[in-house]
N, C-alpha and C positions, 0 to 999 in steps of 0.2 A: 397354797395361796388360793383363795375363793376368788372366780370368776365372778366378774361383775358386767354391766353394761349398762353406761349413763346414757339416755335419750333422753333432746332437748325437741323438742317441736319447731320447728322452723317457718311450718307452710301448710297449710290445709291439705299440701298433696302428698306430701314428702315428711319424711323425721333425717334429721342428719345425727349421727350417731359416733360416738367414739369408745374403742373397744380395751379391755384390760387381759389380755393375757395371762394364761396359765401355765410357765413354763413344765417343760417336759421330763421326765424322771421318776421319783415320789411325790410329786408336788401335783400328779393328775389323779383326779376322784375319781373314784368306782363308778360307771354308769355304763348302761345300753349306749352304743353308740351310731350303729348301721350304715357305714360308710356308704355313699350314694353315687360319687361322684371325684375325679380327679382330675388334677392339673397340675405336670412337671414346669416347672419354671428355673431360673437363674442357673441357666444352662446345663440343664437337666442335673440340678445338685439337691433340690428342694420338688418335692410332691406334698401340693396341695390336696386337704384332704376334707369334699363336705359331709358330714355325716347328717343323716335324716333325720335318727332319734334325739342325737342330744342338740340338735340345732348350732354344733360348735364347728371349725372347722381345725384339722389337724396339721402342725407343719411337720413335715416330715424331714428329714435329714437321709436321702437315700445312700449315701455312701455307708456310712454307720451304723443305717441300719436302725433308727432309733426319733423318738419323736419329741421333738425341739420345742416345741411349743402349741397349744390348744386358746383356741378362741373361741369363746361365745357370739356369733352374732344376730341369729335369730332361734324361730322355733322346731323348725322341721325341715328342713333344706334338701329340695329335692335335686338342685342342677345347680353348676358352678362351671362358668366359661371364660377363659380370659381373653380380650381386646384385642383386634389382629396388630395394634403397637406395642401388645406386653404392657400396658399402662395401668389398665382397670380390669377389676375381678369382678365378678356380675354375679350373683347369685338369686336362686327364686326360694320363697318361703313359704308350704304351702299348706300350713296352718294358721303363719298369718297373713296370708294371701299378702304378700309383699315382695318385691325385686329389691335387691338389697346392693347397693354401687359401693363397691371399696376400692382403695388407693392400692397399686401395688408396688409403689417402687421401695416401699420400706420393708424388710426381713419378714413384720408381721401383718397381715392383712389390717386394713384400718376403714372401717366401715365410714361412709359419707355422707350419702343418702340412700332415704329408702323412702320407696313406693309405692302405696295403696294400688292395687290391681283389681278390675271387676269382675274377678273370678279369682280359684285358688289355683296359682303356678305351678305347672308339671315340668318343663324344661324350657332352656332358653338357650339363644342362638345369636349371637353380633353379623351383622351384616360384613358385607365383604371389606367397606371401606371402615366399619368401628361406628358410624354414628348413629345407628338402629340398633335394636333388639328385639325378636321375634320371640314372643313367651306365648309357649301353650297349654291352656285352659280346658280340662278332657270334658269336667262337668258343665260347662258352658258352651261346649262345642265353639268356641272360638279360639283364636290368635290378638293375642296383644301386640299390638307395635308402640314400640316406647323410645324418643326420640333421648340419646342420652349424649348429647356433642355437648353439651353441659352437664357434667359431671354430677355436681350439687343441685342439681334441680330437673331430673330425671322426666318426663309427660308423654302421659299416653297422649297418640298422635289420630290413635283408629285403632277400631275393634275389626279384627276380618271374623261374618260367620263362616261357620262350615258344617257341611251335612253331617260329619261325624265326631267323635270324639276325639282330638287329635294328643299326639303323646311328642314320639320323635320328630326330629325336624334337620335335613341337609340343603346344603346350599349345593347348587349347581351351575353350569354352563358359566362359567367363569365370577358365579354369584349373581347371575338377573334373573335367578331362579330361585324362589325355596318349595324342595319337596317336605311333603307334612303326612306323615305318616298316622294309619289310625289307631288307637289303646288299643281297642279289642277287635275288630275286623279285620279284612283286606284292603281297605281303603285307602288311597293316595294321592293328595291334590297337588297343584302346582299353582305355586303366586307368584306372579312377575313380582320382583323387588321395588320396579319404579313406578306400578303404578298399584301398588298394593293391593290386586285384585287378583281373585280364582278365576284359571284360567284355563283349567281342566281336573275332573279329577276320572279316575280309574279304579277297579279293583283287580285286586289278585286273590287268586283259590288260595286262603290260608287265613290264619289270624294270629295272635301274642308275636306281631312287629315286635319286637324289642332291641333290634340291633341293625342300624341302617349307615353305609359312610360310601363317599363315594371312591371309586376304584383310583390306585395311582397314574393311571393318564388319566380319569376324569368324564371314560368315554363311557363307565356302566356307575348305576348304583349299585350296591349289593344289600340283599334285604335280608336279616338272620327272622326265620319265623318257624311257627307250625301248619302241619295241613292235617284238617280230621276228615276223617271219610263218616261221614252219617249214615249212612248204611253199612256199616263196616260193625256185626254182632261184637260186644267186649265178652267173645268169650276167649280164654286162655292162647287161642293155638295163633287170633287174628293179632293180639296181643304182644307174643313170640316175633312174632314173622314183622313186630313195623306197622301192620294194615290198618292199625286205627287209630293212633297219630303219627304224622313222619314229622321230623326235624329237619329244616331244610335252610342253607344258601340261596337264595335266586339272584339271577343276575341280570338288572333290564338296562338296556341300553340310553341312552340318558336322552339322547335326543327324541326318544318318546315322550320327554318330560317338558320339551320345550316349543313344541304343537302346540296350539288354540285348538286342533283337531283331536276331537277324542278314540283315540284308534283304543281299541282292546288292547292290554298288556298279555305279552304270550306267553302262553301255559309251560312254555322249556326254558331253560334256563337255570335246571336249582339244580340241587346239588344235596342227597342226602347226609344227616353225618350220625352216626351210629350203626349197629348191625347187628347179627343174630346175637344176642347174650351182655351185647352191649348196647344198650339203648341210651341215647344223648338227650335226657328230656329239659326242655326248656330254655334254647337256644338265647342269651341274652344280648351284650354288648359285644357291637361289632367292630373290629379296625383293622384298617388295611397299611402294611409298613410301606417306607419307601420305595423298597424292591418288588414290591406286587404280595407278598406273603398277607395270608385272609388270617385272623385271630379273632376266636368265637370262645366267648365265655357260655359253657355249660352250665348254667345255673340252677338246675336240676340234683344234676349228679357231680357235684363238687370237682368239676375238670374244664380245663381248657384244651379247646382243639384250635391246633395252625394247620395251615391246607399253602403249601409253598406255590409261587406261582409258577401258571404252568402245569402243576397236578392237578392230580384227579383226589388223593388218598389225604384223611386229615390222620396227625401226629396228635395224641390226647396224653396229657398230664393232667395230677389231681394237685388241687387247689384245697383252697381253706371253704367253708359251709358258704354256698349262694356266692358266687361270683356275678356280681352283677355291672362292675365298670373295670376297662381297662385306659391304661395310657402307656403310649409308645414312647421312645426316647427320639432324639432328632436322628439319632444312625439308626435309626429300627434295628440295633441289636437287644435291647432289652424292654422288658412291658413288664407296667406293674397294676397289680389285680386287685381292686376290690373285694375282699369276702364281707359279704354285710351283714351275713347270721355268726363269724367268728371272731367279729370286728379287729380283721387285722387285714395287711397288704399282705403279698404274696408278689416277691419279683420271680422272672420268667428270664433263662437265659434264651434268646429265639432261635438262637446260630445251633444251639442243641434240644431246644426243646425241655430242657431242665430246670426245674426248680430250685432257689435259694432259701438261705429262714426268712421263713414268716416273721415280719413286723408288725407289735402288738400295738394297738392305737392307746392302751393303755388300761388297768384293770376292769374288771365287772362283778358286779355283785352276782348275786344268785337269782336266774330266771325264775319266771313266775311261769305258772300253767299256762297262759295267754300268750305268751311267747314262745313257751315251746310248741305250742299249741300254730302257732304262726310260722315254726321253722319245719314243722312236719308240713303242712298245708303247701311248704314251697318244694320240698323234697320229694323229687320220680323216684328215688331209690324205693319210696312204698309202693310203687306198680311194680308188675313181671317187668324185670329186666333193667328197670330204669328209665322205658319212655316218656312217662309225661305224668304229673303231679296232678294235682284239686285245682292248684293254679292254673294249670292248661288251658282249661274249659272255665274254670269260675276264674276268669282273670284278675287279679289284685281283689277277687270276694265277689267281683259284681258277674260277669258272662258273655262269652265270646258270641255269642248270639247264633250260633247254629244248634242244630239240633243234633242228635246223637244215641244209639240203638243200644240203650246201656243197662237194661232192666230196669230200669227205675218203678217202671211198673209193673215188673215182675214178668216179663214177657221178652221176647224180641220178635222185630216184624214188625216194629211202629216207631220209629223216631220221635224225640220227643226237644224240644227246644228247650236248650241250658238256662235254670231260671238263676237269677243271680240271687246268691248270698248276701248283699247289703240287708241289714235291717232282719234278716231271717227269723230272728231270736222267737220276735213275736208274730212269725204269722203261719204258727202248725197249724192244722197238720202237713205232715211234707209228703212229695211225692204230686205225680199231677193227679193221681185219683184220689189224695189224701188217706191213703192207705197207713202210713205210719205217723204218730201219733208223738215220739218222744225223737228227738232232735241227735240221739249217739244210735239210736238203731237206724236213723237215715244215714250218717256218718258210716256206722260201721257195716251197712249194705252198702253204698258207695266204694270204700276201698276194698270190700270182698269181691265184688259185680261188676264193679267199672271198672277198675285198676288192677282185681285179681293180684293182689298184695297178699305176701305170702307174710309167717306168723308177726302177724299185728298186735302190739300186747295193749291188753286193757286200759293204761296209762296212757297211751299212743291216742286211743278213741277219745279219753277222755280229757287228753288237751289238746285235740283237734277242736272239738267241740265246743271247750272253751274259749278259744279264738272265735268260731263262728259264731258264737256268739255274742261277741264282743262288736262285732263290726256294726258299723252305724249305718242307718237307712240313705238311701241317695239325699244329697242335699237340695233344696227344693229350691225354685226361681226367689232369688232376693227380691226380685221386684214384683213377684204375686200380692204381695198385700193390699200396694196402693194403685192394681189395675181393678177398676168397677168391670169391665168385660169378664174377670174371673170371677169377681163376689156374686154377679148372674151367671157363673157356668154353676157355680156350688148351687145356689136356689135350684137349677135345672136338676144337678147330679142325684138331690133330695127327691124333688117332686118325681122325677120319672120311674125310678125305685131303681138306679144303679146301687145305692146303696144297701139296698137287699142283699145284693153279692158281694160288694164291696164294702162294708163299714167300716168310716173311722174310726181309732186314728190309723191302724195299719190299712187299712181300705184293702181287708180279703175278711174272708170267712171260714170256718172251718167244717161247712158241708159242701157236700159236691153235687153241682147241677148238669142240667140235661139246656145245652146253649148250641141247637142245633149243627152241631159238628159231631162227626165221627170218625176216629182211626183206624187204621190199616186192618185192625183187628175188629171193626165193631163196636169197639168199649165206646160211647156218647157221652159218657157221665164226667167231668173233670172238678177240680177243685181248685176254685180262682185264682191266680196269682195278684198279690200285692201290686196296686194299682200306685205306689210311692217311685218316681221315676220313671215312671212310664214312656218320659220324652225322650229317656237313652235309650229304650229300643227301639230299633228299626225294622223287625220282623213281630210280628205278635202271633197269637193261637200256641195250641200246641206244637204244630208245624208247619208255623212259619208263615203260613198261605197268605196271612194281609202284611201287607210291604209297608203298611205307615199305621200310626193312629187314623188320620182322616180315612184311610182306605177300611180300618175296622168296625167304624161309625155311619160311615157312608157305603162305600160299594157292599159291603160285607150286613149292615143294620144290626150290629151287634148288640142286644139289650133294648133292639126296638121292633121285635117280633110285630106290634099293636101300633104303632104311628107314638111311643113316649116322647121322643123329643121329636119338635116342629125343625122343619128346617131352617127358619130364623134363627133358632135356640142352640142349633149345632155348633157353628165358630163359639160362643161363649163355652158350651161341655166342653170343647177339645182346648180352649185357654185354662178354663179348669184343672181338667186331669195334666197338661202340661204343668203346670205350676207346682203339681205335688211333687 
């Protein structure tokens, strides 16, 4: 039976939707699926299942073992959270940037309304009492608040900004808290719930948050991430040993979180997991059972580790390709996993640490280069040992923002800041001195140099590649068009000759200039990076040295050796280059 989905228009704000099912068996079509996200329900008999790729969601039958029924109800479904009544499924859609409210007291999700959001939805989160939801926006750097005590008629209530890109999001101190974790840094803010404001934020040494819940008393967070050491040479032995990404638990005490005061978050507290020969690269979703036991999807290296509470030592089983959600059962004796590159679950007995069969979400056709190309890019198994992937440091393509002593430029003894992969396709040559020219000899110096991946086969490069290449440039401010402050930053950006180094459309070039800076080594000369997004990074140069755009244009006079732009003309450049 062909999935359908009738949308009637309702409201300028909202679509209320009603969904057709595609029961489970032979009757589900071959497709990519990419589970993202899950939810045990009707007394832990039924896991809900959203998948990212086919925008469907899967009903699971977990006793059996088998899958009951597939919905369509949006495009790309990145988070799905249910109502602390068990009433309503919430889900965010973040291709078509929509919150999508379904009914759940019926066997099959029943979509109701859905959402227009001023950004595209990374995750979402119900307030303590059900009548909020907190969805975060990583390219807008904000949080949606979306008032839903009206089921059918969902409204954003406020936009909260925030200095970073935020991804994860946990409720705290009994919910008059939400911590909001950042995509690709250390970053962590705190909003009071009642009065919807930041109300401190924090960083920690690390970046790819990916797995944050708060502990069974409620008295720590625990935060699943990485830490790179930027001085730390990628050659083979630092590689071996851990030295130059660890994989780590940390553990911060919550009432840090609930200060107005901004104390420093402290550097103790984690917890590595991996070790000589067995490297844990790319720590994902994290949950904590009832009894205290830590469960960390290894999304890397196709395993989960549980850390019992009370211990020190984590217990690791293999899973299915890219484990990236888990869900507990209400007795925390069993967890079921996500694999999102083998599109199937994977239950977990926890009392032993053992695996059951794999549950297929249902057939697939035959990948394309682009996707296998996308399941290598998430896979540590191609670094020494299994530490840490492309994704590490190019997080989801785009860049954990530190910098990193990785040869890139053929040397070590100069750190050089991770440039992101958005957009790459068109902006060779690569490398910061634009030394290499073709897009799989950067690739294939990358996993020899950085990662010290051992026999890498020609096919491997050459559907890495194709992924990279596929990936789309940052998306640019929807509201650049109709601000005249930017149509005078572009006039500026021409006249002053930023464009020289920067030409549209990718705004880079493919020579390298002498832009009064020099690294560790001497070398002055660099080759621009693509000026598309610029407002998501927070460090700029080669290393790092200017802390904002204003700080690169102002303290730094970057591209105004000669007095080119006036300082009246400044705020207009800097709305400019933000809007790309």
């Amino acid at each position: 039976m062909k999935r359908t989905l009738l949308s009637i228009l309702v409201c300028g704000s909202f679509w209320c939707s009603c969904s057709f099912p595609s029961f489970g068996g032979d009757n589900l079509v071959p497709r990519i699926r990419h589970p993202s996200a899950l939810v045990l329900t009707n007394n832990d008999t039924r896991l809900l299942v959203a998948n990212s790729a086919g925008g469907s969601i899967s009903v699971v039958d977990v006793e059996q073992g088998t899958v009951v029924a597939e919905v369509d109800v949006g495009q790309r479904l990145a988070d799905l959270v249910l109502s602390p009544d068990g009433q309503m499924l919430v889900s965010v859609d973040d291709e078509a940037r929509e919150l999508i409210v379904m009914r759940h007291a019926a066997e099959i999700p029943e979509v109701t309304a859905r959402l227009r959001l001023p950004g595209a939805p990374h995750s979402v989160r119900f307030s303590a009492d059900g009548r909020l939801c907190f969805v975060a926006m990583k390219w807008e750097r904000a949080l949606a608040v979306v008032d839903v005590t009206a089921p059918a008629s969902p409204t954003v209530i406020k936009t909260v900004r925030l200095s970073f890109s935020p991804l994860l999001q946990c409720l705290v101190a009994d919910g008059t808290r939400l911590v909001v974790a950042d995509a690709f840094g250390g970053v962590l803010a705190t909003i009071d719930v009642k009065t919807l404001e930041v109300i401190a934020t924090r960083e920690i040494v690390g970046h790819n948050m990916r797995g944050v819940a708060l502990s069974h008393d409620g008295r720590n967070i625990l935060v699943a991430h990485q830490v790179l050491n930027s001085h730390t040479e990628t050659v083979q032995r630092n590689v071996f040993w851990g030295a130059v990404i660890t994989n780590v638990v940390r553990t911060i005490p919550v009432e840090l979180f609930t200060s107005q005061v901004g104390e420093p978050l402290p550097v103790t507290g984690t917890q590595t997991i991996g070790g000589l020969g067995a490297g844990a690269g790319d720590p994902a979703a994290l949950v904590v059972t009832p009894s205290g036991d830590t469960v960390v999807a290894l999304a890397g290296v196709q395993e989960i580790a549980v850390r019992r509470a009370g211990q020190f030592g984590w217990l690791r089983e293999r899973v299915g390709r890219r484990p990236t959600a888990i869900a507990i059962s209400s007795d925390g004796t069993r967890a079921f996993v996500a694999n999102t590159f083998s599109d199937s679950i994977t239950p977990l007995n926890l009392s032993e640490v053992s695996t059951e069969s794999a549950i297929k979400l249902g057939p697939r056709p035959g990948i394309s280069p682009v996707e296998r190309g996308r399941q290598l890019f998430y896979d540590a198994r191609l670094s020494y040992d299994g530490w840490y992937s492309c994704h590490s440091c190019h997080t989801d393509g785009h860049s954990n923002g530190l910098t990193s002593d990785n040869f890139g430029d053929g040397l070590a003894g100069a750190p050089k800041r991770v440039l992101s992969l958005l957009g790459t396709a068109d902006t060779g040559p690569w490398a910061w001195d634009g030394h290499v020219g073709n897009l799989d000899d950067q690739v294939r110096s990358s996993l020899a140099a950085t990662m010290r991946s051992r026999n890498v086969a020609a096919e491997q490069i050459t559907a890495i590649t194709a992924f990279v290449r596929s990936l789309p440039p940052p998306p640019p401010q929807e509201t650049a068009a109709a601000d005249p402050l930017v149509a005078r930053g572009l006039q500026v950006f021409s006249q002053s000759g930023c464009a020289h180094c920067h030409p549209a459309p990718a705004y880079t070039s493919a020579a390298s200039y002498q832009v009064g800076l020099t690294d560790e080594l001497g070398r002055d000369r660099f080759n621009p990076p693509s000026l598309r997004g610029v407002r998501l990074r927070d460090n700029l140069f080669h290393d790092n040295r200017a802390a904002s755009l204003d700080e690169a244009l102002g303290s730094f006079a970057h591209g105004q050796e000669e007095g080119a732009v006036s300082p009246g003309d400044l705020p207009a450049l800097l709305a400019f280059l933000r809007s790309l």
